[in-house]
N, C-alpha and C positions, 0 to 999 in steps of 0.2 A: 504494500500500500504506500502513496505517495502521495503528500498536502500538495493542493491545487489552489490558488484561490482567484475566486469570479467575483468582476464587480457583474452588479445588476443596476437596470433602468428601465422609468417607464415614465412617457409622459401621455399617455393615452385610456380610454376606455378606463377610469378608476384606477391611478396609479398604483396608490395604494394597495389597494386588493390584489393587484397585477404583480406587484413583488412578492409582498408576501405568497401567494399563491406559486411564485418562481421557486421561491424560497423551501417552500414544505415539496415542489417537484425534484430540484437538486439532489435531497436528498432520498430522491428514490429511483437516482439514475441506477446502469448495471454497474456492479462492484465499486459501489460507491456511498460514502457513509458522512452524512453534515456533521460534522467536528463542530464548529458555532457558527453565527452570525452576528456582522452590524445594527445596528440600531438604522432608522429609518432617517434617510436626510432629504428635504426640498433642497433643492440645485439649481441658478439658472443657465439657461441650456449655453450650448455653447456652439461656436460655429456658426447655426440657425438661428438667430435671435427672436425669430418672428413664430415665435412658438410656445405651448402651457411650459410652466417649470419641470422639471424631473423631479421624480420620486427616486433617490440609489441607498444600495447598499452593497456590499459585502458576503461574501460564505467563505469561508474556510470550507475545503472538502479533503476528506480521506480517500483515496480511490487508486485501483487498480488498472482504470482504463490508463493507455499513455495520452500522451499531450494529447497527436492526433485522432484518435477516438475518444477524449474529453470534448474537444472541441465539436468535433459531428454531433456527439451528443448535445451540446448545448445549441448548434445551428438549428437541429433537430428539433428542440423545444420552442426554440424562436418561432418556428413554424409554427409549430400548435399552440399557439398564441396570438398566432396571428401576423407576427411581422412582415411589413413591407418595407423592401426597401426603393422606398420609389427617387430618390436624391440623397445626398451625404448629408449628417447631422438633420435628416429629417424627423418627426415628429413618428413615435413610435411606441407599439404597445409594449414593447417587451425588448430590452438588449442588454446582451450577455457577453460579455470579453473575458477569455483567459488570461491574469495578469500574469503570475509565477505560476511557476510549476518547482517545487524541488530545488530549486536551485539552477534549474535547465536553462540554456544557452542553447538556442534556435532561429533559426531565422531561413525561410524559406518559402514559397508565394504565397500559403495558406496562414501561414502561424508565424509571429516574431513573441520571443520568448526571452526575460522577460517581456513584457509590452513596452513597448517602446518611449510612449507620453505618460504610462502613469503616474509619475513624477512630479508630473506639469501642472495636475490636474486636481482639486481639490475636492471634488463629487468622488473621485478613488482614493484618495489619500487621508481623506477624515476617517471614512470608515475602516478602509486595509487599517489602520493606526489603531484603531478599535479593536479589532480582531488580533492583532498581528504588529504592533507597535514598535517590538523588540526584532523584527526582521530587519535586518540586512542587503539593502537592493546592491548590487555588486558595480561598481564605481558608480553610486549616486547618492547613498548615505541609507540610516536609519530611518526609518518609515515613522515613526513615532516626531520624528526631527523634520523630514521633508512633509507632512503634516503641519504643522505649527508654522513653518513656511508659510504656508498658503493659506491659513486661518481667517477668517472672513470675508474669502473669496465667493463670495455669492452662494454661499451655502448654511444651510441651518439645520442642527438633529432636531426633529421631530419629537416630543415629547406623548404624553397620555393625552393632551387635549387635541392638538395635530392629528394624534391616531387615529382619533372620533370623526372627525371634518372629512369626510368624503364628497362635500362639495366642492371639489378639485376642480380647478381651471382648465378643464382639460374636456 
């Protein structure tokens, strides 16, 4: 078994229920076990501007699949969810990126391993920071460090009353 970790997103059809419902799916890929997750954070989008906020979070996964069968799986899911990808940073119900994997060094037309901008990005780096603080991105720093970086870059954790408000802008 091998720690994988996915961020997740969703700024469509009830964000909210959209991750979380990613969230309890992950964990029932083949040979694959949710270790934790993040807490829920509103994000504003990025790229796209002209679009609802994002709902992200984080999983840690334990898993026997390699990179590339994590990844099929998770495109896989995207599907039955519904995603379109109709333009870059489009608006979407459901998106899933393999950040790390193990420690893996990949790069090739399907998969760059780690991810390449997680770093950059603070909708992956609040949460990864949550889960996974104490990680190690290999020449980019502590994840707990590159996190606090980027600290209120348009993002906000979600609390218990958040949780409630399903009237998403979405």
């Amino acid at each position: 078994m091998t720690l994988a970790y996915v961020a997740l997103g969703s700024n469509l059809e009830q964000p909210q229920q959209q991750v979380r419902a990613a969230l309890a799916a992950l964990g029932h890929l083949a040979g694959t076990e949710m270790v934790r997750h993040s807490s829920l954070y509103r994000t504003a989008p990025v790229g796209y501007a002209d679009q609802p906020d994002f709902i992200n979070a984080v999983a840690l996964l334990d898993t026997a699949l390699p990179p590339h069968g994590l990844l099929d799986e998770l495109l896989a899911l995207e599907q039955r969810f519904g995603r379109l990808r109709s333009f870059r940073n489009a608006p979407r119900v459901l998106d899933l990126d393999l950040l790390y994997y193990d420690g893996i060094f990949l790069q090739d037309s399907r998969l760059i391993l780690p991810h390449p901008r997680m770093h950059e990005r603070a909708f992956v780096m609040a949460p990864l920071a949550e889960v996974a603080g104490d990680v190690e991105l290999p020449g980019v720093g502590k994840v707990a460090a590159l996190a606090a970086g980027l600290a209120g870059d348009g993002i906000r954790r979600l609390g218990g009353d958040d949780q409630s408000n399903e009237q998403e802008r979405a």
